[in-house]
C-alpha positions in Angstrom: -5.7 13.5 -30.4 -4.7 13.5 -26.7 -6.6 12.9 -23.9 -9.1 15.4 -21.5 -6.9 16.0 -18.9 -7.8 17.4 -15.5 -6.3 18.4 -12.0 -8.8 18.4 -10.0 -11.5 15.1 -8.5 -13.7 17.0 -6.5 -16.0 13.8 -6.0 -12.9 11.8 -4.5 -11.4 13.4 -1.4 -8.5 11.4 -1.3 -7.2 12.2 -5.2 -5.6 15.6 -3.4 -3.2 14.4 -1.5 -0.9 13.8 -4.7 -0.3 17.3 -5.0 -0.1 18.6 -8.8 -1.0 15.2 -10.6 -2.4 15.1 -13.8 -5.9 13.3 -14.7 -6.2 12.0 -18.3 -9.5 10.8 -18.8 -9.1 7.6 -21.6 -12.9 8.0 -23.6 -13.7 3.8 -22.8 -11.9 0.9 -21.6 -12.5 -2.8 -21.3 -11.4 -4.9 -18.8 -10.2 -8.5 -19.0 -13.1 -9.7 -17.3 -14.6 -8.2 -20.3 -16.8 -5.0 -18.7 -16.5 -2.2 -20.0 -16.6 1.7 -18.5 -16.7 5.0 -19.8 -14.7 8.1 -19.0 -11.7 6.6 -17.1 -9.3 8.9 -15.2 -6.3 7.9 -15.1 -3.5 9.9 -12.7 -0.3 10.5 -13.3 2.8 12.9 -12.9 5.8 13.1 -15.3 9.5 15.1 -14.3 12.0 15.9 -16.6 11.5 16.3 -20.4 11.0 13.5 -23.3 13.3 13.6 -26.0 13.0 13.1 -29.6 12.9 9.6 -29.7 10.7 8.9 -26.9 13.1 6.8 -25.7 14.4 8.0 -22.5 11.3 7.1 -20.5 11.9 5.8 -16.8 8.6 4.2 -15.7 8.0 4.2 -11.5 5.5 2.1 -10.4 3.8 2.6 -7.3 2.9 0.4 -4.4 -0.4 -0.6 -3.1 -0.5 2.3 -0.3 1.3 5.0 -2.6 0.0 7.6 -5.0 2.5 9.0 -7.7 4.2 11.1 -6.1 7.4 9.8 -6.2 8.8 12.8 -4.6 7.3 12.0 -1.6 7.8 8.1 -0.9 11.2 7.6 -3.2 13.1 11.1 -2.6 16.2 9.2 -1.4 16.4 7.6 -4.5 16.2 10.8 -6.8 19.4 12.8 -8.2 22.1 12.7 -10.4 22.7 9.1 -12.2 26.5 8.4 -13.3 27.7 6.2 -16.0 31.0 5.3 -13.2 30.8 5.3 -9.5 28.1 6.1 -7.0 25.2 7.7 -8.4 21.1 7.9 -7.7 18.6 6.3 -9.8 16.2 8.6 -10.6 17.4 11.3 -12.6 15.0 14.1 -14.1 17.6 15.7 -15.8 18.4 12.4 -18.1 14.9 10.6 -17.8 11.8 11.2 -18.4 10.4 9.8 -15.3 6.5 8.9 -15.0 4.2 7.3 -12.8 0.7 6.2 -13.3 -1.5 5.4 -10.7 -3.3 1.9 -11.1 -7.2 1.1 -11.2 -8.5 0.9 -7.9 -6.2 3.3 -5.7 -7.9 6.3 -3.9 -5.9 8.8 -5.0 -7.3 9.6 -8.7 -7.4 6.4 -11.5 -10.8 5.0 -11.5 -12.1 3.4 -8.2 -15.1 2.8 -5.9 -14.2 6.7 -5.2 -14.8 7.8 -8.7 -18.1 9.0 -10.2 -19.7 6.4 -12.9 -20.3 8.3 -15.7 -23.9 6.1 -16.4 -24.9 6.8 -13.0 -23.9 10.1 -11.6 -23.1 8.3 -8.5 -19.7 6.7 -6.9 -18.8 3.4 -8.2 -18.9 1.9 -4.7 -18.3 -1.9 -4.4 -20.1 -1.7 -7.9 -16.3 -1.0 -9.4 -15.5 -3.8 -12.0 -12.2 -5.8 -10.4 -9.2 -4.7 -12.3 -6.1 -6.9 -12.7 -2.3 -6.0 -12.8 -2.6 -6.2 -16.2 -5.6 -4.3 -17.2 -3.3 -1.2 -15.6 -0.7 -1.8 -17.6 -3.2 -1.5 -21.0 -4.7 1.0 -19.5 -1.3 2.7 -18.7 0.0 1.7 -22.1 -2.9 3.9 -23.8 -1.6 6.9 -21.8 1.7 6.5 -22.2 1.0 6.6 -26.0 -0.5 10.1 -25.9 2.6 11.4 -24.4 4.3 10.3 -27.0 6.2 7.8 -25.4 7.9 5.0 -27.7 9.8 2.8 -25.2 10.2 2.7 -21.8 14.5 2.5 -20.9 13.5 1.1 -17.0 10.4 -0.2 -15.2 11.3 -0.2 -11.2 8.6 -1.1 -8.8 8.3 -2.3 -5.3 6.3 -4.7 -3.8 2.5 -4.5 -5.9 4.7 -2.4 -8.2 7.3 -5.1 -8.7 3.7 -7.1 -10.1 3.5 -4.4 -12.5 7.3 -4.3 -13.6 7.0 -7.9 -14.8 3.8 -7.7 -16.0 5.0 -4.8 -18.4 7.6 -7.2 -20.0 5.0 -8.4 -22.5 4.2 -5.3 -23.6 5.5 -4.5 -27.6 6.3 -1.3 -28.8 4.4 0.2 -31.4 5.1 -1.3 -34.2 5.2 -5.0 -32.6 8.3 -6.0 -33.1 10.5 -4.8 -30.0 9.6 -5.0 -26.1 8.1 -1.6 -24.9 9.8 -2.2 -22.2 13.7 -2.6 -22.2 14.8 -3.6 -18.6 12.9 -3.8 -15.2 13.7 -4.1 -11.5 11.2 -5.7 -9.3 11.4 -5.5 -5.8 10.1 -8.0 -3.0 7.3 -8.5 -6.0 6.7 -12.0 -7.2 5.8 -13.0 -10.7 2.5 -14.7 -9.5 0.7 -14.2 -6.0 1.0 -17.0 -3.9 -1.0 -19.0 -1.7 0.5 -17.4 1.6 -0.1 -13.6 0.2 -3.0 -14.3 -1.0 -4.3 -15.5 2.3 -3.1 -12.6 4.0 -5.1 -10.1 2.2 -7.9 -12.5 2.6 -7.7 -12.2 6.3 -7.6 -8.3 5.9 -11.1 -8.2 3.7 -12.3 -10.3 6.3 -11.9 -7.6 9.1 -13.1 -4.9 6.9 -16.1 -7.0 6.4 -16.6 -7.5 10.0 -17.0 -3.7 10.3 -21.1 -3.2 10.9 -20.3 0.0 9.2 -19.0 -1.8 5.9 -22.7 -2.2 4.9 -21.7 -4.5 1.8 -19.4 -1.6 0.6 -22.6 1.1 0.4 -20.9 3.2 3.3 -21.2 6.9 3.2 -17.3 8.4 3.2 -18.5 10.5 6.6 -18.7 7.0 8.4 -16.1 4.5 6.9 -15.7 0.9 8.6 -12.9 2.5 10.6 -12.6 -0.5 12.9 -12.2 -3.1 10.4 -9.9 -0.7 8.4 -7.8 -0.9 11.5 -7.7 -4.7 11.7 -6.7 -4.7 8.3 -3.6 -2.5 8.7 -2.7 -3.8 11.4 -2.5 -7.8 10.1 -0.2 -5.9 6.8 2.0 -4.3 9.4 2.8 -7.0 10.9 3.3 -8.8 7.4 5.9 -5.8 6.7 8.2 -6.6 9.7 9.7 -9.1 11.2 9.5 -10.6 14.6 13.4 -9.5 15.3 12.7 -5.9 14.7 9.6 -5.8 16.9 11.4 -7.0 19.2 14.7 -4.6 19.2 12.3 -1.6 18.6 9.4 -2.4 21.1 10.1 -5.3 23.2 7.6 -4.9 26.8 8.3 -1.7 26.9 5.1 0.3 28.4 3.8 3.6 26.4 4.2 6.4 29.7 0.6 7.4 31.0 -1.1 10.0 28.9 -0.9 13.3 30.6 -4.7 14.0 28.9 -7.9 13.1 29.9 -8.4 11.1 26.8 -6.7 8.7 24.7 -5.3 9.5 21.0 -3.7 8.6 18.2 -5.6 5.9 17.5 -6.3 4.7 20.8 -10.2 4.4 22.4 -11.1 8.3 23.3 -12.8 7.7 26.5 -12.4 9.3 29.6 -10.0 8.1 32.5 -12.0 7.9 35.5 -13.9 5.0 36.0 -17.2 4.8 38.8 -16.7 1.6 39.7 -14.7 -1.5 39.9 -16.5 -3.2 37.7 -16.4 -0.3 35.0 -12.5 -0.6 35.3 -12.4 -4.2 34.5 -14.7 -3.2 31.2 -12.2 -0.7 30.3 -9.0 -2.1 30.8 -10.7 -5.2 28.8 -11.6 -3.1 25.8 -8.6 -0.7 26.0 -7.9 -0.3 22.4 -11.0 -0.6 21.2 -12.1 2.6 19.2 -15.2 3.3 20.5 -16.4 2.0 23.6 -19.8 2.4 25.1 -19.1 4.5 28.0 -22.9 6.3 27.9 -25.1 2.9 28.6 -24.6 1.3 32.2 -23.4 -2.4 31.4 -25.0 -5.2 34.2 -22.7 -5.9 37.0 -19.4 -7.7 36.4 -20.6 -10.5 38.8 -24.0 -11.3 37.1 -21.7 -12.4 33.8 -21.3 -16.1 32.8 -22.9 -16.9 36.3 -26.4 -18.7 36.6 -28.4 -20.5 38.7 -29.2 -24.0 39.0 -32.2 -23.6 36.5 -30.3 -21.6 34.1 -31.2 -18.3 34.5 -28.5 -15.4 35.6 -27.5 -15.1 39.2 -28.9 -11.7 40.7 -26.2 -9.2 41.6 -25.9 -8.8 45.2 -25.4 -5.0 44.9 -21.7 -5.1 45.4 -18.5 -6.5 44.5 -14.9 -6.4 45.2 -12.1 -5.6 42.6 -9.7 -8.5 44.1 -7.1 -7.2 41.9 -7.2 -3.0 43.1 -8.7 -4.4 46.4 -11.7 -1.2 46.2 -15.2 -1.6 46.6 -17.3 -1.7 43.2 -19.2 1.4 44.3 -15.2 3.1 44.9 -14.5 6.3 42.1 -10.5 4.9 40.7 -8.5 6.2 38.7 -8.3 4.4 35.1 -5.4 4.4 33.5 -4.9 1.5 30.9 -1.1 -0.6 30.3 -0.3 -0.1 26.6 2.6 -1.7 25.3 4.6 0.4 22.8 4.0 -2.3 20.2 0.4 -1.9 20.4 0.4 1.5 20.3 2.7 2.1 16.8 0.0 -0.9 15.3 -2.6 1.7 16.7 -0.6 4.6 15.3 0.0 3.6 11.4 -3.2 2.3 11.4 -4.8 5.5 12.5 -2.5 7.3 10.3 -3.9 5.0 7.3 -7.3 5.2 7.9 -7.0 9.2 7.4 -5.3 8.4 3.7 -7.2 5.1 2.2 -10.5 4.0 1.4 -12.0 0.6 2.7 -13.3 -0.6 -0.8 -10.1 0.9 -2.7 -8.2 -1.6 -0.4 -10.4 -4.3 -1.3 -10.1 -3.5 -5.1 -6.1 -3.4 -4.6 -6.1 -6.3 -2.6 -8.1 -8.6 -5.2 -5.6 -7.1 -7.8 -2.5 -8.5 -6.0 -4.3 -12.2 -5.3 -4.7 -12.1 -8.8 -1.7 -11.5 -10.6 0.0 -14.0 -12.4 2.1 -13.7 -15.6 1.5 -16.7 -17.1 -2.0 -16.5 -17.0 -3.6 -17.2 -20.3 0.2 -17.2 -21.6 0.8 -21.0 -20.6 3.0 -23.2 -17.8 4.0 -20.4 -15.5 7.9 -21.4 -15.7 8.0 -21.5 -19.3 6.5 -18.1 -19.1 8.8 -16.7 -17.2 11.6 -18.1 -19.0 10.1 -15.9 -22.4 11.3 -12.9 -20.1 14.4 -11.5 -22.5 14.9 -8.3 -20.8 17.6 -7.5 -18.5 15.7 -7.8 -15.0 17.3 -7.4 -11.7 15.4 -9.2 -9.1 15.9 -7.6 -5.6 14.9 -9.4 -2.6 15.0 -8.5 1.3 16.5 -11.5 2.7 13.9 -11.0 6.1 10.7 -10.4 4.0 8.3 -12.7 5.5 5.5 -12.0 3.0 7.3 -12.5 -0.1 10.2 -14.8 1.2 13.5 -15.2 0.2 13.0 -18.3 -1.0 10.3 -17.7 -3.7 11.9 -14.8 -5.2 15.3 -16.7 -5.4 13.2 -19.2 -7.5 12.0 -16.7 -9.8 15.7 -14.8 -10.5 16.9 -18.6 -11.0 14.0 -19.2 -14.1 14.9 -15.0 -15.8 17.6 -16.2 -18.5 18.8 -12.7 -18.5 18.4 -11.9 -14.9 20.7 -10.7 -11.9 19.9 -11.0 -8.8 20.5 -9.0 -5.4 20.1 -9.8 -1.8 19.8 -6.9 0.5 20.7 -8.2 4.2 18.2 -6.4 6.6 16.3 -7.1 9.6 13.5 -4.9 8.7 11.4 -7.3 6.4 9.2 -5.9 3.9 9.9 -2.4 4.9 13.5 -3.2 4.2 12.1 -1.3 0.9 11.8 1.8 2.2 14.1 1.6 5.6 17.2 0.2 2.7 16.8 2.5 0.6 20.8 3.0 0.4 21.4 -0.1 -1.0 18.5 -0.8 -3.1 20.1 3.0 -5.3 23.2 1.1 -4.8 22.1 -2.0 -6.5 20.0 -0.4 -9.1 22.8 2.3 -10.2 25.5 -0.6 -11.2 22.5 -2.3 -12.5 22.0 0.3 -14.8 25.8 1.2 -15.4 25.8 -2.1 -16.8 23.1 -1.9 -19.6 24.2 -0.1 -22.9 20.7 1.4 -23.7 20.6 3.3 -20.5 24.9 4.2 -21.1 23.5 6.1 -24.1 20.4 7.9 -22.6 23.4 8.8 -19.4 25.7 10.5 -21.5 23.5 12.5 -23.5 23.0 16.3 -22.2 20.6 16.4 -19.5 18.2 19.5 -19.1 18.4 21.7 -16.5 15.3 21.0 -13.1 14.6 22.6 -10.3 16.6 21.6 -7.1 15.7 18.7 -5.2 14.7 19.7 -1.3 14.4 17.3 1.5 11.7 15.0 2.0 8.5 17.3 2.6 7.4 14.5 4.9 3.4 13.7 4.4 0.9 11.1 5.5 2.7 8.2 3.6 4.8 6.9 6.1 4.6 3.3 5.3 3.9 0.6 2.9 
């Protein structure tokens, strides 16, 4: 009996922005740390039509940021595949192409946006931790009711890459062949390391900085905004590298906003400051989201100075801005320096916080620390080593967060694995910026297995045409 399915979350304002998703809701699940929920949505959109077999399945997993439309983040890498020759990966008129949105995400699988069934109320912070491989169970159970037998490719980037080698345990129905036949992980590491893992730690430590955070209780009219920002800006930078901040931003000075106010992320206050002494308090909180400009701070000269029995020195009622050479009592003109690196952090950050939850970023974060395939299997390189499947292991030679070095490692323990180096200054991003040469790679990858030959040169079904990019929120990892 298939699952409820829905289109609609009204309770999670986020699950729209995957236009035309479907929700199955799975009756009960239980997760490895052995809780148990009722009612579990679980998103997902499908192109392209299942044949007979069920075989022909192409499973896209999404990254941390992403929802499942693939359409919207992976366009480049969508059109017609080819058994010879230069070709695209994802091909709805050979595949069956799905992709299920994990446990955790805002945008419509169970989360701290989602309603608990027992409570009427929004799971919250209250949201049992999920793991990389309670999805894929989860996902498994879904996949099932579609009818799905095997999967002929797994391909996933980055968090997604977790959940392409986590699927090579997986059996098909009967239990006696992989439900999985092949898998491409990319920049994605078998098990989290400490370096990762201490990243996202310092991201849940600025969203829990936020006053607003309020142990994860917050209202969705007043998010931790500010911490939110912190913690999109630390991942950006863990995205790129230091060579392609520097070719893209260098010193180079954002020209002065022809507004009144700042935007985009930056401080909206107004840009004429009373005094000297209001200037300096500007310029030192430029950047800051919300300044105080409505209660009069004590004069600049009173701060840090006292008098010889401790107690502040008394402001002599004016003061001189060395610096614009003005008395403090002078009306200037304020007008703060941004440099254009600080303003893209302020950008994709502001651009984020209108997509993403704080606690679904704390639930996806905790996810990725914990993955780790050998977990509960036994010694993590024998594990690996039990891989059979063909994998190709794709790696962005500049990826600072998941470096060259570790993945290497990994492709050199996969007894059936190839592995592909794409040369890019772009980092982590190299993902989406490469995109090129990641088809490339995949495409001869698949060329060369015989189980994917077959599914190629079988008639395809007609789709609707393929238009540009329609160009959303999602705009980076």
């Amino acid at each position: 009996m298939p699952f409820e399915r829905r289109t609609t979350q009204p309770e999670n304002p986020f699950a729209s922005l995957a236009p035309n998703q479907t929700i199955a809701l799975v009756p009960e699940f239980t997760f490895e740390s052995g809780h148990t929920i009722r009612d579990v949505p679980v998103a997902y959109k499908t192109w392209g039509v299942l044949n007979e077999d069920g075989d022909n399945c192409m499973m896209i997993c999404h990254p941390l940021s992403r929802s499942v439309d693939v359409e919207d983040w992976w366009m480049n890498l969508m059109g017609a595949c080819t058994l010879e020759g230069e070709g695209k990966v994802i091909d709805e008129t050979k595949f069956y192409i799905v992709s299920l949105n994990c446990m955790g995400s805002p945008y419509g699988s169970a989360s701290p946006l989602t309603t608990n069934p027992d409570t009427g109320a929004r799971y919250g912070p209250e949201f049992p931790l999920s793991t990389i491989r309670d999805d894929c169970r989860l996902h498994k159970m879904v996949l099932d009711k579609l009818g799905v037998k095997s999967v002929a490719i797994c391909i996933g980037a980055s968090m997604a890459g977790m959940h392409a080698f986590e699927w090579t345990f997986f059996s098909d129905t009967q239990g006696t062949s992989p439900f999985v036949k092949s898998i491409v992980p990319i920049s994605a590491p078998a098990k989290s390391s400490a370096w990762s893992m201490s990243w996202t730690e310092a991201q849940r430590q600025a969203i829990f900085a936020d006053p607003k955070y309020l142990d994860g209780y917050y209202p969705l009219t007043a998010p931790p905004l500010q911490g939110m920002t912190a913690a999109r800006m630390t991942a950006m930078l863990t995205y790129r590298t230091r060579d392609s901040y520097e070719r893209r931003f260098g010193r180079d000075i954002m020209p002065p906003s022809s507004s009144p106010t700042a935007t985009s992320g930056q401080s909206s206050i107004p840009t004429i400051a009373s005094t000297a002494s209001e200037i300096h308090r500007r310029n030192h909180n430029e950047g800051r989201r919300h300044q105080n400009t409505s209660a009069a701070p004590p004069p600049s000269s009173t701060i840090g100075v006292l008098t010889p029995d401790g107690n502040p020195k008394p402001s002599s009622g004016t003061t001189t801005n060395n610096n614009l050479n003005t008395p403090a009592n002078t009306t200037s003109a304020y007008q703060s320096q941004v440099y254009s690196a600080h303003s893209y952090l302020r950008y994709q950050a502001a651009k984020f916080n209108e997509r993403f939850d704080a606690n679904c970023y704390i639930a996806l974060s905790r996810k990725m620390d914990a993955h780790d395939v050998s977990y509960n299997r036994g010694p993590y390189e024998d594990v690996v080593r039990s891989i059979k499947q063909p994998v190709l292991v794709i790696e962005i030679d500049s990826d600072v967060l998941y470096t060259s070095k570790e993945i290497k490692a990994l492709s050199d323990l996969l007894p059936n694995g190839e592995h592909f180096t794409v040369k890019s200054d772009e980092g982590h991003d190299g993902v989406l910026l490469e995109y090129e040469k990641i088809n490339d790679a995949i495409v001869a990858f698949m060329q060369r297995q015989d189980h994917i030959r077959e599914l190629v040169r079988r008639e395809g079904v007609a789709v609707p045409e393929k238009k540009t990019s329609r160009g959303s929120l999602f705009a980076s990892w």
